[in-house]
N, C-alpha and C positions, 0 to 999 in steps of 0.2 A: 325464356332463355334456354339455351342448349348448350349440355357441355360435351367435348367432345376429346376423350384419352385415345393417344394412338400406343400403340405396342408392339413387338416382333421386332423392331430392326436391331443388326448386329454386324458383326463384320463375317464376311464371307468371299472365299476365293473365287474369281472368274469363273465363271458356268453355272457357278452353284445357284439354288435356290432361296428364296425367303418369303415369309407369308407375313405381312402386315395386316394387322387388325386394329377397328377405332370404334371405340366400344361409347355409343353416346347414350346421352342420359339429361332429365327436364321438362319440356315442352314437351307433351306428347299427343296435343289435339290438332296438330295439320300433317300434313306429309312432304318429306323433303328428298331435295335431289341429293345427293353426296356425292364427294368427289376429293379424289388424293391429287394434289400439287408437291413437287418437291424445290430446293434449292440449295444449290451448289454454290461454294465458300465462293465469291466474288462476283457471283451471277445472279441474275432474277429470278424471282420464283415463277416456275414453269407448271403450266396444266402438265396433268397425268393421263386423268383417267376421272367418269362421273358416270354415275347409273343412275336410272331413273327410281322412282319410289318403288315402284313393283316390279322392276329389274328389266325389266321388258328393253327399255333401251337404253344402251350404253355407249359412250364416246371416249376414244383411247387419241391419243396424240401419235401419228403415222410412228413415230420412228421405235414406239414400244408398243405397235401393235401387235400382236401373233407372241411375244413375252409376258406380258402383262395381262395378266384376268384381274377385271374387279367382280365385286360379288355381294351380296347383304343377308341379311337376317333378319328381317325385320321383329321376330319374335325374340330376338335375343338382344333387338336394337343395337347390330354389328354391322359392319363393312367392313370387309377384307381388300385386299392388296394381295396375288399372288405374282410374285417377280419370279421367274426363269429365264435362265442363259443369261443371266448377269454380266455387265461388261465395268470395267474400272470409271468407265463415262456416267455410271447409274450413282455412283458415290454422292449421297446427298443428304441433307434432313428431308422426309417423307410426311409431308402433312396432312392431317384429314379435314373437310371441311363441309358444312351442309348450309343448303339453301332452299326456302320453302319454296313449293313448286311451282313454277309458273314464273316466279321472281329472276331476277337478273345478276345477282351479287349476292355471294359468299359469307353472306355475316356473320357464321359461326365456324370459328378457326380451334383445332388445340392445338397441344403446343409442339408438337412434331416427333419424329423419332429418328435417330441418325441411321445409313446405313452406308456403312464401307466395302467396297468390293475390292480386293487385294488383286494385282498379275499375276 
């Protein structure tokens, strides 16, 4: 098993910045992809952003590309979330999520962390 805390979201005015962190912990004898998904109050939850175990390759979703840096740690067993130029559209809970690699499906979710972007 794996758990997985996310941290950092808060509320912040248009443009600004915010750095989400998802600090896991458990399993520690495979390696896994991570990956932040969010969801907006009436919406599905939408991919973000997933990097690979050794960071080498990463996938962002076209429309927060060039905003959005993911990033890991693996020695601190972290993955971050760097959001800039925030728009009112980014308002969501911000989920972190890992899947051992090579696998297809998400099976370890926490439990999200909200972030409000203000006009």
């Amino acid at each position: 098993q794996v758990q997985l805390v996310e941290s950092g979201g808060g509320l912040v005015q248009a443009g600004g910045s915010l750095r989400l962190s998802c600090a896991a912990s458990g399993r520690t004898d495979t390696t896994y992809t991570m990956g932040w998904f969010r969801q907006a109050p009436g919406k599905e939850r939408e991919f973000v952003a997933a990097i690979s175990w050794s960071g080498g390759v990463r996938n962002y979703v076209n429309s927060m590309k060039g905003r959005f840096t993911i990033s890991r740690d693996n020695a601190k067993n972290t993955v971050y979330l760097q959001m800039n130029s925030l728009k009112p559209e980014d308002t969501a809970t911000y989920y972190c999520a890992a899947k051992i690699t090579g696998t297809l499906q998400y099976a370890y979710w926490g439990q999200g962390t909200q972030v409000t972007v203000s006009s």
